[in-house]
py3Dmol code that shows the C-alpha trace and the ligand (Angstrom):
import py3Dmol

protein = """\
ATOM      1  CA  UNK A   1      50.953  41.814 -51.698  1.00  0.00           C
ATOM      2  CA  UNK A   2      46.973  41.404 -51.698  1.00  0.00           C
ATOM      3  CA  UNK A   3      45.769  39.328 -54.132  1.00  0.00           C
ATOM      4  CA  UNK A   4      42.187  40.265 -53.613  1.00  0.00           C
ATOM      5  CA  UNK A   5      40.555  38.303 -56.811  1.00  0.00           C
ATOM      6  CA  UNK A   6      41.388  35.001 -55.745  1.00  0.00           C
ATOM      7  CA  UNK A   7      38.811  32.598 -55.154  1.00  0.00           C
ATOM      8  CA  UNK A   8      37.721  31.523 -52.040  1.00  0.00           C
ATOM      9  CA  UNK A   9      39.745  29.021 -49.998  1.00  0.00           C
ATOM     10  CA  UNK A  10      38.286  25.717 -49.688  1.00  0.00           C
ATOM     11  CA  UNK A  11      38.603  25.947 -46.120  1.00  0.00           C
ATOM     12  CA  UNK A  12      36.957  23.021 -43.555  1.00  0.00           C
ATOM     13  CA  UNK A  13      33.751  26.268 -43.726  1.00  0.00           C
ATOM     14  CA  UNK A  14      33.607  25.638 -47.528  1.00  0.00           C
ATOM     15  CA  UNK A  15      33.406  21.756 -46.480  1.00  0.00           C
ATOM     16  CA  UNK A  16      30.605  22.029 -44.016  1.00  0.00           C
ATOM     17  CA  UNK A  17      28.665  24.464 -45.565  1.00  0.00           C
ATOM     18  CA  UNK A  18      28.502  23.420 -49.041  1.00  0.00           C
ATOM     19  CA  UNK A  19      27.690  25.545 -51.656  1.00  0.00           C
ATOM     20  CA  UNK A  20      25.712  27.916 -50.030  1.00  0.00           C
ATOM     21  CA  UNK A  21      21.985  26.546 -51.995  1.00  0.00           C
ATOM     22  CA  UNK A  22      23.020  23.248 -50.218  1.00  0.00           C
ATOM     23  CA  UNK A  23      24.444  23.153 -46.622  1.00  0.00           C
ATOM     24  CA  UNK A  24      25.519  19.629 -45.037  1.00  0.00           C
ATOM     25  CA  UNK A  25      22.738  18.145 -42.223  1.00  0.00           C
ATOM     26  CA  UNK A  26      25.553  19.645 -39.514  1.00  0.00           C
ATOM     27  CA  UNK A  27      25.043  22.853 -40.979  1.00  0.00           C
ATOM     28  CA  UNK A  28      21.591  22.717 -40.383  1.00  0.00           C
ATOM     29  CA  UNK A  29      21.977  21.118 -36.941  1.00  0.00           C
ATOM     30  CA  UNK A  30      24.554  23.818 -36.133  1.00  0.00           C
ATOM     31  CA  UNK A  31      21.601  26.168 -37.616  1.00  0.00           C
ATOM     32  CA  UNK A  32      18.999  25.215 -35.592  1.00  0.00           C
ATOM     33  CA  UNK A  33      21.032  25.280 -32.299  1.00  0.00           C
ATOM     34  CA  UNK A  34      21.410  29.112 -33.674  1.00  0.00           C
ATOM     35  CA  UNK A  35      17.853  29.654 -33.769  1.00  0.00           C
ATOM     36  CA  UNK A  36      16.644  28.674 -30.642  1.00  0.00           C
ATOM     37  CA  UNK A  37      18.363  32.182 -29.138  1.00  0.00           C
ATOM     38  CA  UNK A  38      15.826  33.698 -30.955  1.00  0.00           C
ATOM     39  CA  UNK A  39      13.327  32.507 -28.025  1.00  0.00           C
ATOM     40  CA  UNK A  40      15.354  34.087 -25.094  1.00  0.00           C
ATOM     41  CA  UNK A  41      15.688  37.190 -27.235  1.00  0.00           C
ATOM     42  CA  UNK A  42      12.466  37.839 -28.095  1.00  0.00           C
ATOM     43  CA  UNK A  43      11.210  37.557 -24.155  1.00  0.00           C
ATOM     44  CA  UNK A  44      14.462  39.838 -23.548  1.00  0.00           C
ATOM     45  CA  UNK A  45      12.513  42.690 -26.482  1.00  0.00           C
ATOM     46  CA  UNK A  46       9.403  41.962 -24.921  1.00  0.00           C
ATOM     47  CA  UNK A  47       9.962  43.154 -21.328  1.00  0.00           C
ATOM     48  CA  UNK A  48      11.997  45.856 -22.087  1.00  0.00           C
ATOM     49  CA  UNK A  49       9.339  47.111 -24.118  1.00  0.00           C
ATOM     50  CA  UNK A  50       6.824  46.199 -21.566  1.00  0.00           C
ATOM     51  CA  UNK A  51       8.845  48.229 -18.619  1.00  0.00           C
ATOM     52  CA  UNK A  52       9.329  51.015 -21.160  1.00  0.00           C
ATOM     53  CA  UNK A  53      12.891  50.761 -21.653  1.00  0.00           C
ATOM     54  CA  UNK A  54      13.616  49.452 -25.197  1.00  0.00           C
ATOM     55  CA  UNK A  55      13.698  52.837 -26.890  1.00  0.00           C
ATOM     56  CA  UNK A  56      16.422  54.040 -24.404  1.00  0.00           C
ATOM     57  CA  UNK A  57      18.412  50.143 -25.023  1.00  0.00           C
ATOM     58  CA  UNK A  58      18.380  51.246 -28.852  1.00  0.00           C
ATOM     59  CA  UNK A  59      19.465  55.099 -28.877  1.00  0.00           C
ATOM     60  CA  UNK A  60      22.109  53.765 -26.754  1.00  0.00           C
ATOM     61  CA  UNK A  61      23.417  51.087 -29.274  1.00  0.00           C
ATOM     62  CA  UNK A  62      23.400  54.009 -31.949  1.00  0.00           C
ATOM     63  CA  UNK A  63      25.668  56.077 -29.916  1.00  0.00           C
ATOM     64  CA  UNK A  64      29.492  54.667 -31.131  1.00  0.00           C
ATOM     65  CA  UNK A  65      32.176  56.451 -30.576  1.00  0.00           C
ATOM     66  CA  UNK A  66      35.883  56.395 -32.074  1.00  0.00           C
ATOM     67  CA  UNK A  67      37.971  55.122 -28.458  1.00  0.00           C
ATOM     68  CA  UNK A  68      41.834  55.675 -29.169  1.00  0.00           C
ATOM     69  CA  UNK A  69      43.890  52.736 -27.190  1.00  0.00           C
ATOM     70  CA  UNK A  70      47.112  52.529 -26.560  1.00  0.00           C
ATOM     71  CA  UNK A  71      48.359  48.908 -26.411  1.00  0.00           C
ATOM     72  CA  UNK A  72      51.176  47.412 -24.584  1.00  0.00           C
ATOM     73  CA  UNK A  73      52.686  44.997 -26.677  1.00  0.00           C
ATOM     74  CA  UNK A  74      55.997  43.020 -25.671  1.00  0.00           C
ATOM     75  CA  UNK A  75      58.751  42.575 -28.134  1.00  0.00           C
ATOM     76  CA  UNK A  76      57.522  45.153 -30.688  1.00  0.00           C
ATOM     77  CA  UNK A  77      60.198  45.933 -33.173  1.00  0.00           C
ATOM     78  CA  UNK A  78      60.931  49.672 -32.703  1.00  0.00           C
ATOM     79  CA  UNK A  79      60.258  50.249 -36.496  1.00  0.00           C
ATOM     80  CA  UNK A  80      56.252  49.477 -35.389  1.00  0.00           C
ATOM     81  CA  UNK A  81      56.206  51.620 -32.195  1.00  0.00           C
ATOM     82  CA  UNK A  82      52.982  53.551 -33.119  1.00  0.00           C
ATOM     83  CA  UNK A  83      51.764  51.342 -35.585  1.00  0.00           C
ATOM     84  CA  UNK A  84      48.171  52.193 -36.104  1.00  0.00           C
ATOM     85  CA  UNK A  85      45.217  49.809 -36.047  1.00  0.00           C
ATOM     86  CA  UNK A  86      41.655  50.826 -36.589  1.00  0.00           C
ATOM     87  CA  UNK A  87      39.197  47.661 -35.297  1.00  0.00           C
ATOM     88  CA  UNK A  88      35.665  46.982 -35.565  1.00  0.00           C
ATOM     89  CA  UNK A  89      33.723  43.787 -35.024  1.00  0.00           C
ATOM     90  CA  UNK A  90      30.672  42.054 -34.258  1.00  0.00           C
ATOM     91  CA  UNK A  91      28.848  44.842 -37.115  1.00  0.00           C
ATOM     92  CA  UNK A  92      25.606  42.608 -37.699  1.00  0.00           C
ATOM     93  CA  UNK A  93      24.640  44.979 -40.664  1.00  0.00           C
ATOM     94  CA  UNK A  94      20.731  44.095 -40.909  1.00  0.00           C
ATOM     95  CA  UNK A  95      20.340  44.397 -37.197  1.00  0.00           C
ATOM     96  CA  UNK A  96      20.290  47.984 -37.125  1.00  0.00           C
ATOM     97  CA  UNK A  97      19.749  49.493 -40.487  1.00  0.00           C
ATOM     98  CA  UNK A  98      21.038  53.032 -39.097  1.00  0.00           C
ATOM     99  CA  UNK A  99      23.912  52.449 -37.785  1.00  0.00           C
ATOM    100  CA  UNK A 100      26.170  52.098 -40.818  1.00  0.00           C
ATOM    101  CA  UNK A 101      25.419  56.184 -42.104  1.00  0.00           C
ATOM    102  CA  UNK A 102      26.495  56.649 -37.865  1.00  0.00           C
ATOM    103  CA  UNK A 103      29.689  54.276 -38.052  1.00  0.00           C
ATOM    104  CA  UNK A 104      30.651  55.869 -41.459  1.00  0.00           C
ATOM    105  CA  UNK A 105      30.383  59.598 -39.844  1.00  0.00           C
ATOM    106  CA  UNK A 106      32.402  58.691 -36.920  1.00  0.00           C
ATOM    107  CA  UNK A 107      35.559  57.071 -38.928  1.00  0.00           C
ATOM    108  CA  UNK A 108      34.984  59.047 -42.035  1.00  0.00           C
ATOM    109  CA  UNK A 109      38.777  60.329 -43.289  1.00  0.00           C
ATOM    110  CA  UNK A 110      40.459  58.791 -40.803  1.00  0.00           C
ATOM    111  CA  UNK A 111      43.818  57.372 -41.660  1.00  0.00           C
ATOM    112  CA  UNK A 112      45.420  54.297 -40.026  1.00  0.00           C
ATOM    113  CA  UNK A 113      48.286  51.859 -41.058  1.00  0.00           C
ATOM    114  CA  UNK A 114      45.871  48.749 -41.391  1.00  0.00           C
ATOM    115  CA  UNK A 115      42.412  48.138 -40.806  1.00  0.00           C
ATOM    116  CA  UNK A 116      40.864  45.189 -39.282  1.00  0.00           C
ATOM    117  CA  UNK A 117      38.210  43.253 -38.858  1.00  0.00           C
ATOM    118  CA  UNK A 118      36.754  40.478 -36.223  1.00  0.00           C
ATOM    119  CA  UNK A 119      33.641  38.840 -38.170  1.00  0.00           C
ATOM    120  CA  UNK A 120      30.059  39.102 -37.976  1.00  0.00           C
ATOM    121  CA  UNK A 121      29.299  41.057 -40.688  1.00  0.00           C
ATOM    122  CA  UNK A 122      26.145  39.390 -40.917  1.00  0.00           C
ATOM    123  CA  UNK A 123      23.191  38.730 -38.339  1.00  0.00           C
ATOM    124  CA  UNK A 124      20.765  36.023 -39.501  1.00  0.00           C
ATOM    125  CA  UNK A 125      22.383  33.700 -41.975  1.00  0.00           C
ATOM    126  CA  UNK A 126      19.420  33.113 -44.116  1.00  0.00           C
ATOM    127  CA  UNK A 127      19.302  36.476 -45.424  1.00  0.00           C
ATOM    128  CA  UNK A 128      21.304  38.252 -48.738  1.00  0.00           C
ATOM    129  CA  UNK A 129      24.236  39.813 -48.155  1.00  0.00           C
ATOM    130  CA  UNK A 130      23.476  43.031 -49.373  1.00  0.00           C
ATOM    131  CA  UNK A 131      23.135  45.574 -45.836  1.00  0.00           C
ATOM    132  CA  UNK A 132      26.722  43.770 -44.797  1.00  0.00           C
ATOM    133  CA  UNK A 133      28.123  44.275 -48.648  1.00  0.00           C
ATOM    134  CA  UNK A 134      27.302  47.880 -48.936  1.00  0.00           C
ATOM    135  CA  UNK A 135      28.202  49.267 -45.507  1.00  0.00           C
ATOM    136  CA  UNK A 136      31.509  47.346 -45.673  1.00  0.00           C
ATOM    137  CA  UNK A 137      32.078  49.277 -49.144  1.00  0.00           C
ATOM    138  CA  UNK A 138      31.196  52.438 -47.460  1.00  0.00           C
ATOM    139  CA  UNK A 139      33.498  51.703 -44.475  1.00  0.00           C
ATOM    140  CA  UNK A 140      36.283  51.003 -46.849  1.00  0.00           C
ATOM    141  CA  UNK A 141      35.826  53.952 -48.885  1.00  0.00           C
ATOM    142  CA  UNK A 142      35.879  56.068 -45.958  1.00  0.00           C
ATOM    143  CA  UNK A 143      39.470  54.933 -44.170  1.00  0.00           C
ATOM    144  CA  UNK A 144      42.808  55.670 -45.173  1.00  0.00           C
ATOM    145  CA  UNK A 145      44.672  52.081 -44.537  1.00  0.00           C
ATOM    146  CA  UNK A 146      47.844  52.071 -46.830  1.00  0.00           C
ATOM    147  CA  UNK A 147      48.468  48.388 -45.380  1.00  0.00           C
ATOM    148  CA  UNK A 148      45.086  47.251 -46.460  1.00  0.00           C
ATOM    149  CA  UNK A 149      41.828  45.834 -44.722  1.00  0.00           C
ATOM    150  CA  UNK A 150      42.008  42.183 -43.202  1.00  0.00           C
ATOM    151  CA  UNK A 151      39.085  40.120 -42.008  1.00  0.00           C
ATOM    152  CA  UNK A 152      38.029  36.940 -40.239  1.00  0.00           C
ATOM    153  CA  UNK A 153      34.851  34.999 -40.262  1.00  0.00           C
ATOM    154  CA  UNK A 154      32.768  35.267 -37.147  1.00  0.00           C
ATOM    155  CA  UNK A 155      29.816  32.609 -36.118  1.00  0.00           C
ATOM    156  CA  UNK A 156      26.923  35.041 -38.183  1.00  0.00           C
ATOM    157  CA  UNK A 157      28.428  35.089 -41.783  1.00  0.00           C
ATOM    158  CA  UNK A 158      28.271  32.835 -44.478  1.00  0.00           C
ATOM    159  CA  UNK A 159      30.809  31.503 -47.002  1.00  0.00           C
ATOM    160  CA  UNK A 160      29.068  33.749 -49.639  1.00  0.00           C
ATOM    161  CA  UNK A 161      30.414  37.011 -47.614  1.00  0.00           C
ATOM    162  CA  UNK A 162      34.076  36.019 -48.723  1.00  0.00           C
ATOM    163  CA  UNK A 163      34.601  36.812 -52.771  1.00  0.00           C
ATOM    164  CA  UNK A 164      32.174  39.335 -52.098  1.00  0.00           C
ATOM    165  CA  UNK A 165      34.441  41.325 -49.077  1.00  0.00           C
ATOM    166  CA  UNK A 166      37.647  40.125 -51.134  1.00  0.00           C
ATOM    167  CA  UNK A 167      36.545  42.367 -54.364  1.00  0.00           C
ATOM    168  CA  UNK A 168      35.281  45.270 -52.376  1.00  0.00           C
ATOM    169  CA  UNK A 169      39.076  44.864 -51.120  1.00  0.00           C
ATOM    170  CA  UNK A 170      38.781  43.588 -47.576  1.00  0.00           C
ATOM    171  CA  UNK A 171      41.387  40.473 -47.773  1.00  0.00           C
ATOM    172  CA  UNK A 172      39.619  37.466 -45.852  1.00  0.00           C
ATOM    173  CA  UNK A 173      42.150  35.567 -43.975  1.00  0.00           C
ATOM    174  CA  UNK A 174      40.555  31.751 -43.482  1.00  0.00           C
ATOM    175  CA  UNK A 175      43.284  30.378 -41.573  1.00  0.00           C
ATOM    176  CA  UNK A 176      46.000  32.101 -43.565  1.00  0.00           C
ATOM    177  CA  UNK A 177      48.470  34.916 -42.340  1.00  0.00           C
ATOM    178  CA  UNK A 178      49.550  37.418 -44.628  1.00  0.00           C
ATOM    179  CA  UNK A 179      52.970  38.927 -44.188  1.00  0.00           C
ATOM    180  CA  UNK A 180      52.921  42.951 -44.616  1.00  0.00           C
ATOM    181  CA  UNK A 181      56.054  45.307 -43.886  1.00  0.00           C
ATOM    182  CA  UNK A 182      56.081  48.695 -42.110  1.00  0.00           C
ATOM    183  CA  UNK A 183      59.263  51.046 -42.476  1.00  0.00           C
ATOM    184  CA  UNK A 184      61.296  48.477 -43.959  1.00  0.00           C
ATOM    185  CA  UNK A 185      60.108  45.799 -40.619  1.00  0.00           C
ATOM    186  CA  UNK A 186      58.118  43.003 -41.344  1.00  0.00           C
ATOM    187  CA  UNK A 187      55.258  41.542 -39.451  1.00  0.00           C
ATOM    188  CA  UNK A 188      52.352  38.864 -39.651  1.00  0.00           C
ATOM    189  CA  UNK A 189      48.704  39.345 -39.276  1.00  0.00           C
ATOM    190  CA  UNK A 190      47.182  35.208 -39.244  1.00  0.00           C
ATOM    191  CA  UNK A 191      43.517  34.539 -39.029  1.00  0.00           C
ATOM    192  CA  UNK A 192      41.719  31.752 -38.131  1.00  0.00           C
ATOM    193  CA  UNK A 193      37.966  30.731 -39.331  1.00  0.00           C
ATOM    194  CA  UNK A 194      35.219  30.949 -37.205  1.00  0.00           C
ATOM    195  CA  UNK A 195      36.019  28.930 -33.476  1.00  0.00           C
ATOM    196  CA  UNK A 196      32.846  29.205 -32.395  1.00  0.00           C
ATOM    197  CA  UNK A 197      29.720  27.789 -33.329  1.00  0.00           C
ATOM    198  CA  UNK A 198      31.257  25.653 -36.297  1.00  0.00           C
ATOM    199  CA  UNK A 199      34.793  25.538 -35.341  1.00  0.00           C
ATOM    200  CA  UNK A 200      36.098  26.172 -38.552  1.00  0.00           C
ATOM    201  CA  UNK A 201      39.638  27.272 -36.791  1.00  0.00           C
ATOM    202  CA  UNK A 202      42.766  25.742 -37.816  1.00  0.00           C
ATOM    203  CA  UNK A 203      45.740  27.432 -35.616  1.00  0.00           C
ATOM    204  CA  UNK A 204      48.180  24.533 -37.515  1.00  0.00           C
ATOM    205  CA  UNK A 205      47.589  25.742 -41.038  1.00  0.00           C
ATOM    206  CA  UNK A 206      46.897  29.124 -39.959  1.00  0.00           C
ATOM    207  CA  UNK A 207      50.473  29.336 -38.783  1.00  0.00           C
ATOM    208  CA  UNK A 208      52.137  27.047 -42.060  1.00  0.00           C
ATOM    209  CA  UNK A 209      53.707  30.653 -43.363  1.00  0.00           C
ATOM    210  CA  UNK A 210      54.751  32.175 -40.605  1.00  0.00           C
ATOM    211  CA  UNK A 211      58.196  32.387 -38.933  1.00  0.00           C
ATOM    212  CA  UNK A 212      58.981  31.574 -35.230  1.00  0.00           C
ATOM    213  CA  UNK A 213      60.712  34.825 -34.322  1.00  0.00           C
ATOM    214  CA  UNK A 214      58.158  37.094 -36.479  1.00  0.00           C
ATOM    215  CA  UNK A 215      56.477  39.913 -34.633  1.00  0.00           C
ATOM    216  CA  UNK A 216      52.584  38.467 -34.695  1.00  0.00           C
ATOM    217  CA  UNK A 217      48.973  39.958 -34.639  1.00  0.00           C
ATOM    218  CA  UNK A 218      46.292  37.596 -34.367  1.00  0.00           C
ATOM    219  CA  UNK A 219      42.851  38.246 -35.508  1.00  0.00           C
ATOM    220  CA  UNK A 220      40.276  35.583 -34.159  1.00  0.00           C
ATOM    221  CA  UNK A 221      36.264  35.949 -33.869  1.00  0.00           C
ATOM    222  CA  UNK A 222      36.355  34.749 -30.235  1.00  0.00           C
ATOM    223  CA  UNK A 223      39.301  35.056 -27.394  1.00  0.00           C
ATOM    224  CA  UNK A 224      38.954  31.509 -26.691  1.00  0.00           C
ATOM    225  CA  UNK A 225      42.212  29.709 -28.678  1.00  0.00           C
ATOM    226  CA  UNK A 226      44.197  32.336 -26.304  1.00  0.00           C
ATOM    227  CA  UNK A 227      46.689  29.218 -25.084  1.00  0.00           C
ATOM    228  CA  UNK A 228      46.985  27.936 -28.909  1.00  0.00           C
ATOM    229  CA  UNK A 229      48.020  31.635 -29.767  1.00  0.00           C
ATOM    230  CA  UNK A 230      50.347  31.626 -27.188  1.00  0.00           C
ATOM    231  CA  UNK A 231      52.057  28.395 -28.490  1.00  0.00           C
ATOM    232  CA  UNK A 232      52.160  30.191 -31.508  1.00  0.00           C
ATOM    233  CA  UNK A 233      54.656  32.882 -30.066  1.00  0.00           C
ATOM    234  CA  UNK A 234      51.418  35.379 -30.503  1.00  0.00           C
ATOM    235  CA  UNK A 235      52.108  39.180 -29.893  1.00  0.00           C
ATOM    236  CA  UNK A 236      48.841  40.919 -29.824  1.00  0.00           C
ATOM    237  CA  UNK A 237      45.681  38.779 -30.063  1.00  0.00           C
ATOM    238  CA  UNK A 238      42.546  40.896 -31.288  1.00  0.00           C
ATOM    239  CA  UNK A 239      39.625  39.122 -31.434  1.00  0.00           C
ATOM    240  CA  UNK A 240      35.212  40.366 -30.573  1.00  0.00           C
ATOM    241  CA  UNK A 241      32.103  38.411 -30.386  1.00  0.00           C
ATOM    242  CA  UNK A 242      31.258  38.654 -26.532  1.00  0.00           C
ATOM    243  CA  UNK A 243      29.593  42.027 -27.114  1.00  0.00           C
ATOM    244  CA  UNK A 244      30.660  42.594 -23.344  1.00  0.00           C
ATOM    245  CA  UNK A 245      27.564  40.565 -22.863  1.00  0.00           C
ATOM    246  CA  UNK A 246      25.621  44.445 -24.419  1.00  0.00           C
ATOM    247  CA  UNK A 247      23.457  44.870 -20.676  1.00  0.00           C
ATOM    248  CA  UNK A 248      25.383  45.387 -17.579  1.00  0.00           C
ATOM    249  CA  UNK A 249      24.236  45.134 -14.518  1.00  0.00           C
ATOM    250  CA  UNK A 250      24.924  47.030 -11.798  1.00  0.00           C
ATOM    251  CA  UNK A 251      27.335  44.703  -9.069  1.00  0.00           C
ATOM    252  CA  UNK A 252      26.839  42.278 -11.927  1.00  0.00           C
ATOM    253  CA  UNK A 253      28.732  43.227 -15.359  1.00  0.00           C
ATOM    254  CA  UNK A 254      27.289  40.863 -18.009  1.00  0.00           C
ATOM    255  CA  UNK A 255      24.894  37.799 -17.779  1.00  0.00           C
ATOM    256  CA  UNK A 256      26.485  35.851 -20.854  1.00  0.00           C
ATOM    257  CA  UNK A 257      29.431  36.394 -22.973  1.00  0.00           C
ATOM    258  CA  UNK A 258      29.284  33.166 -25.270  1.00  0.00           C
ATOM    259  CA  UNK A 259      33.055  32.547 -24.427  1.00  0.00           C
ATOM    260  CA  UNK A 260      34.559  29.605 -23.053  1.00  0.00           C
ATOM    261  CA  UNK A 261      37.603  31.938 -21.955  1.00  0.00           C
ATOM    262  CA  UNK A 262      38.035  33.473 -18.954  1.00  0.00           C
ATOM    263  CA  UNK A 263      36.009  36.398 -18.019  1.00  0.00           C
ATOM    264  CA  UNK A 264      38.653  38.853 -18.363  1.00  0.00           C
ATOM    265  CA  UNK A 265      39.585  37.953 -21.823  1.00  0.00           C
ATOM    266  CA  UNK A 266      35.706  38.730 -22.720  1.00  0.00           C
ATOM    267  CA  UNK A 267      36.019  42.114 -22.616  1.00  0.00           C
ATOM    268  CA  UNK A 268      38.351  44.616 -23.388  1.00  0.00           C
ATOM    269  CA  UNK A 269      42.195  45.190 -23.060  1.00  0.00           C
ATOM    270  CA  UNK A 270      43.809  41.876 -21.809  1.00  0.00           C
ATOM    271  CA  UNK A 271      47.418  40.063 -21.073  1.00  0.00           C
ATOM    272  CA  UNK A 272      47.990  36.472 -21.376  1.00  0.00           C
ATOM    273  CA  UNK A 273      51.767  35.874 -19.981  1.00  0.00           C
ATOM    274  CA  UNK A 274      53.522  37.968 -22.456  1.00  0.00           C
ATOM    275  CA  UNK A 275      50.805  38.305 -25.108  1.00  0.00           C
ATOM    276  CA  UNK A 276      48.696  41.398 -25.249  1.00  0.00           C
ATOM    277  CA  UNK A 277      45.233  40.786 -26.067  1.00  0.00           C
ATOM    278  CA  UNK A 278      41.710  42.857 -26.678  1.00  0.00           C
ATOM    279  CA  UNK A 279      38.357  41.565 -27.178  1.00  0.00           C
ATOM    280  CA  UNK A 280      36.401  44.238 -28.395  1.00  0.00           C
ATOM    281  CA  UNK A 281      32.591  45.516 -27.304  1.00  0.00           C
ATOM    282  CA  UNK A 282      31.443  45.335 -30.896  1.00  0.00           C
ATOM    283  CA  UNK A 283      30.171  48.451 -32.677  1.00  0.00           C
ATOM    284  CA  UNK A 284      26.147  46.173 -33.664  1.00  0.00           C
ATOM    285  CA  UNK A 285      24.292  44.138 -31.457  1.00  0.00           C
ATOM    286  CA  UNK A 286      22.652  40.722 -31.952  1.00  0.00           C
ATOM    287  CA  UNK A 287      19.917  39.236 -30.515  1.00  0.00           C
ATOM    288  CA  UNK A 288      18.085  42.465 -29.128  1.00  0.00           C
ATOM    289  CA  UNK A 289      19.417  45.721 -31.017  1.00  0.00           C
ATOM    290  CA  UNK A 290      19.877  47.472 -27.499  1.00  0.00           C
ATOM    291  CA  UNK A 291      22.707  48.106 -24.892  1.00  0.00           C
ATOM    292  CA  UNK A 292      22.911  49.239 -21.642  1.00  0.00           C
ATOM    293  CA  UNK A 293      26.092  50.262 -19.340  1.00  0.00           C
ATOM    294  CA  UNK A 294      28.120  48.640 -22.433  1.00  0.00           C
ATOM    295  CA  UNK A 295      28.760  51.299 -25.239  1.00  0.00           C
ATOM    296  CA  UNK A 296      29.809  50.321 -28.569  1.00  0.00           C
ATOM    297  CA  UNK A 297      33.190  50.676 -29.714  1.00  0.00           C
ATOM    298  CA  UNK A 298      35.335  51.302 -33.046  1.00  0.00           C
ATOM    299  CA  UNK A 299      38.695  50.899 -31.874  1.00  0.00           C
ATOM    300  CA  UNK A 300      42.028  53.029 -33.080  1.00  0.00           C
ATOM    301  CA  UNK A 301      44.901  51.600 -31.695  1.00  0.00           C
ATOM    302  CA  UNK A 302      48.496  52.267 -31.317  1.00  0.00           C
ATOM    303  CA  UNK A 303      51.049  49.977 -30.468  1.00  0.00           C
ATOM    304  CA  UNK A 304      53.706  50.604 -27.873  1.00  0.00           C
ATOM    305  CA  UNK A 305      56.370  48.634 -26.774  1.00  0.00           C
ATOM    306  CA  UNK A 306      55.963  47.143 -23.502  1.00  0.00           C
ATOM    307  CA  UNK A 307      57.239  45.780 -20.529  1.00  0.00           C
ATOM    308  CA  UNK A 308      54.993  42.837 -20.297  1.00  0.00           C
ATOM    309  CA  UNK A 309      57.482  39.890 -20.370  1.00  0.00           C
TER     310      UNK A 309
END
"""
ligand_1 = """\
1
LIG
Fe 29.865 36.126 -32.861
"""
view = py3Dmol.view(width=600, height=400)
view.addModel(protein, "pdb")
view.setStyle({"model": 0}, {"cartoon": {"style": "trace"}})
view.addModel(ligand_1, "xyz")
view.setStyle({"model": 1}, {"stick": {}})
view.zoomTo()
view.show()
């Protein structure tokens, strides 16, 4: 079912970034665009360090907790009812170097059907791979997921990150689906690259394997191809990045989600006509390593049949 020593697809990602020592000029462009957070950031660490609240901002990004779900999902075969899904994205590994032995304590033994995950494994490009590498392997050593471990690429992680997750035996989906089967049912799980920053996403070849009246999960960095899903005949669309913007306001919510979706597919449990959707709060951080009124999340869901249609 997994074939989890193939090489790395040649996707549009493998195009544009080239091999790895040698990334194409919109790459670097893409890169630089990247970078220039960093200035916005580091006034963010500043002040809250200045007004004495950075410390709090960090214990609070430490503190993730296993949230069970229970997702209403229309035309679920009845053979899936209870299906379990344990979700995690938006990790950034080197951001906060403790947070993997407190990630690995919360889900340690837990058992699930599958496992999945919604990219950004990494946080600054330009470093090795190793903190993302080594607390993946811990995370997969530490679940029970007799379906396997699926992934997508988010806008963080490099090209390198895939034959590296695929032999630790997290199965990379780059615009592929991958058909599984659970009590004797079949169903799809189809990933696209990363949407965002490089728009590596192809829905169209994503989709090349999959049948019409198939039951569907789709795992995405980003909610925003939420109408191409739908065209798809999409069941439950799982997807992270936003980080629930990581500082809420009071009256406010978030300042920025990075999402060209609507707000309400930014965060949390969602319905798009008939598809369910959920955009996780991420269980790292990026940018500043704190959150406030926005704790993170590993996600165990269960799918129910609902009435949403
Ligand atoms: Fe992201």
């Amino acid at each position: 079912m997994n074939n989890l020593n193939k090489k790395p697809i040649r996707s549009r990602r493998y195009l544009f970034e080239g091999e790895g020592s040698n990334p194409s000029l919109k790459f670097k462009a893409t890169y630089l665009r990247c970078l220039a957070w960093r200035i916005p950031h580091l006034i963010l660490k500043l002040f809250l360090k200045g007004i004495g609240l950075f410390e709090q901002g960090y214990k609070n990004a430490l503190n993730v907790k296993l949230r069970n779900r229970e997702i209403k999902v229309a035309r679920l075969p009845i053979e899936l009812e209870g299906l379990r899904v344990l979700f995690m994205s938006d990790l950034h590994f080197e951001e906060n170097p403790e947070l993997t032995d407190v990630l690995v304590d919360t889900i340690s033994q837990t058992k699930v059907d599958l496992c999945l995950f919604g990219g950004d494994f990494q946080r600054d490009r330009r470093k090795f791979l190793d903190p993302a590498i080594q607390g993946m392997k811990r995370i997969v050593d530490a679940v029970e997921a007799p379906l396997g471990f699926y992934a997508v690429l988010g806008n963080h992680d490099t090209i390198e990150l895939v034959p590296e997750l695929e032999r630790i035996g997290v199965r990379v989906l780059m615009n592929e689906s991958i058909k599984l089967e659970s009590k004797s049912s079949p169903f799809y799980v189809v990933g696209v690259d990363d949407p965002f920053y490089f728009k590596f996403d192809d829905i169209e070849k994503a989709f090349e394997n999959v049948p019409e009246n198939s039951f569907k999960i789709f795992l995405s960095h980003t909610p925003d191809l939420y109408e191409s899903a739908k065209g798809k005949g999409v069941n439950f669309y799982l997807c992270g990045h936003t980080h629930h913007g990581q500082i809420h306001f009071p009256f406010i919510g978030p300042l920025l989600l990075h999402s060209l979706s609507p707000k309400e597919m930014g965060m949390g449990e969602w319905l798009y006509e008939n598809m369910a959707g959920f955009t996780g709060p991420g269980v790292g951080t990026s940018g500043v390593p704190v959150r406030f009124r926005c704790p993170p999340e590993i996600t165990l869901m269960e799918l129910k049949s609902g009435q949403n249609e």
